[in-house]
N, C-alpha and C positions, 0 to 999 in steps of 0.2 A: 386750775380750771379743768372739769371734764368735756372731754371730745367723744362723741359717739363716731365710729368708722362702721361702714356697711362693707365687707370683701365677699365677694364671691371670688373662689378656691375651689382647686381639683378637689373633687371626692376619691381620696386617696388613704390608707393609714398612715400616720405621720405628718400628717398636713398640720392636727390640730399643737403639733408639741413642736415643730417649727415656727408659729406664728408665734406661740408661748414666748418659745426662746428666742424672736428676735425682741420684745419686749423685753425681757429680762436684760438681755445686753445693750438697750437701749436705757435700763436704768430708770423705766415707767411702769407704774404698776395698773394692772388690768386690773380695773373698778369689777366689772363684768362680761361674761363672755357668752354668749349664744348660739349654738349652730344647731341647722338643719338643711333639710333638703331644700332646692331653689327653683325656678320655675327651668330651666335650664336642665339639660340632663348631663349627669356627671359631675355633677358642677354643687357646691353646698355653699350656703350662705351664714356669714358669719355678722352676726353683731357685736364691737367690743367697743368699751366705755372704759376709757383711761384717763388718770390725771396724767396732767400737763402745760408744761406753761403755754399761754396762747399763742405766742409765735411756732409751735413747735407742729403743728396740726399737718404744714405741706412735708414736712421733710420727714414724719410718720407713713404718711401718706406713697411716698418717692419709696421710703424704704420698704414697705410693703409690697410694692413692684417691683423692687430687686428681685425679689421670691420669684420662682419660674413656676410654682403653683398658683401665682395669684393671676387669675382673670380678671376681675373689676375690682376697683376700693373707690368708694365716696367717705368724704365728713359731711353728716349733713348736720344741719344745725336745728333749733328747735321751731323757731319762727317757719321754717318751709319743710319740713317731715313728723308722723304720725309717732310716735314715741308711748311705746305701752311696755306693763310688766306686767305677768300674774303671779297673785300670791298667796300659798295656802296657809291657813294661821289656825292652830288648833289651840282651843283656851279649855280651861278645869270651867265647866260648869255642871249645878246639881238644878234639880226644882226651879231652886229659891232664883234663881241668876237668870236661865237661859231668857226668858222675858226681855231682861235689860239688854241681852247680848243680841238675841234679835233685832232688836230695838236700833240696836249701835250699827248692825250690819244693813237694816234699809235706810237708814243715814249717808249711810258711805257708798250704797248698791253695790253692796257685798251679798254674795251668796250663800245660805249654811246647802252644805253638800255631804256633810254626813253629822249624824247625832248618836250618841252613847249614852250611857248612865253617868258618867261621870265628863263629860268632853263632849264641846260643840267644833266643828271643823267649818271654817270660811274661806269661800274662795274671791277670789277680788280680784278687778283687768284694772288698771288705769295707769296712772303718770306715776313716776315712781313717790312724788310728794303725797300725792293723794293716801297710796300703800302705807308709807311714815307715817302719817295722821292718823291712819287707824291705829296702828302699833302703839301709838303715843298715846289716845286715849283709852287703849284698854291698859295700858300702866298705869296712866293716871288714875284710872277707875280702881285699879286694885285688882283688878282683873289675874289670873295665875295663865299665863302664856306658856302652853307646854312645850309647842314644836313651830319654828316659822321655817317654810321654802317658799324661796323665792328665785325664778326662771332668770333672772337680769333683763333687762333692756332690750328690747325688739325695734327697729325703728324702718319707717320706706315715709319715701321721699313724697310730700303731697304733688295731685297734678299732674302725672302722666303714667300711664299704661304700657305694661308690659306687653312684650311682641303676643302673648297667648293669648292675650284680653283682645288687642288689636283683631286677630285672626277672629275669635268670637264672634268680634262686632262685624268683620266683613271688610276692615280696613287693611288694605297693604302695608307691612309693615312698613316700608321705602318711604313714607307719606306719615310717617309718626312724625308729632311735634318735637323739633331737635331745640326750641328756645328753654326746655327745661328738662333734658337727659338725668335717665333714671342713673346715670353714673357719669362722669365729666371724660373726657378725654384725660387717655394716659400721658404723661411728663414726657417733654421731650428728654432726652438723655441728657442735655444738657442742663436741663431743671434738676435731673436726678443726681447728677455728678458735679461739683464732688459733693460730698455728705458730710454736715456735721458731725455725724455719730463715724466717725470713723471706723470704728471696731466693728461695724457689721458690713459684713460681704452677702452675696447672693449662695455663696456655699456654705452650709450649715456645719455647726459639728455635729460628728458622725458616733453613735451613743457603742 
């Protein structure tokens, strides 16, 4: 099963090859991994999509607070957060093609963002399924796929505003809606301890 986790973490070096390696010794593989900068300062925001069995989401979760870099961690799930990916796909097209390949991209509400003599370049936001279905049918079409990047998984939680929006609006942050928190309260320690993954501690190995 994939779990999408939102963490905000110190903007530090080494923040991103600590999260790595608690996954690695965790024996789960990172589907996807995304950071940047967060509304917060100091502070970077990470999206990662991992398999895992479903029971396994809290105690992911617990162990990502071990980390004394991590600020916030949510799972959010699909039914209640916005989940997007962009993807750029460059296909061999001459004359004869570009027509059809147009064609396929206002289909999908894909954008062409650059054109060559021999290569058309499309760029695409949506759900990651959406992004597979194009890929799929310019295979199927015969199409010649030169190069695909794709950014992984972005996700925020529908339904509540962040303290900057708040301020925007005029509202006190102290008077935000707490019935849907853009990240849950952290585990009590006795939620965290003890740990199924025995083998990860809060202190990393040191490279």
């Amino acid at each position: 099963m994939l779990h999408t986790f939102v963490a905000l973490v110190s903007d530090k070096p080494g923040v991103l090859t600590r999260v790595a390696s608690l996954f690695r010794r965790l024996n789960i593989n990172i589907v996807s991994l995304t950071v940047g900068e967060s509304e917060r300062p100091d502070t970077s925001r990470m999206t990662i999509v991992c398999e895992a069995p479903e029971t396994a989401a809290h105690r992911i979760r617990a162990s990502l607070y071990k980390l004394e870099i991590t600020v916030d961690v949510d799972e959010v799930g699909r039914s209640e957060a916005v989940i997007r990916e962009l993807c750029l796909i460059k296909v061999a097209a001459g004359p004869k093609t570009r027509s059809q390949i147009f064609e396929l991209a206002t289909v999908f509400r894909a954008r062409v963002v650059d054109l060559a003599p021999e290569s058309v370049m499309l760029e695409m936001t949506g759900a990651a399924s959406k992004i597979e279905g194009l890929i799929q049918v310019l295979k199927e079409s015969e199409y010649e796929i030169l190069e695909v990047s794709r950014t992984g998984r972005m996700a925020m939680r529908r339904g509540h505003h962040t303290s900057r929006v708040l301020k925007a609006l005029g509202t006190p942050t102290s008077t935000r809606d707490l019935t849907h928190p853009a990240f849950p309260d952290k585990p009590e320690p006795d939620e965290i301890l003890p740990n199924e993954f025995e083998e990860v501690h809060e202190e990393e190995e040191q490279d």
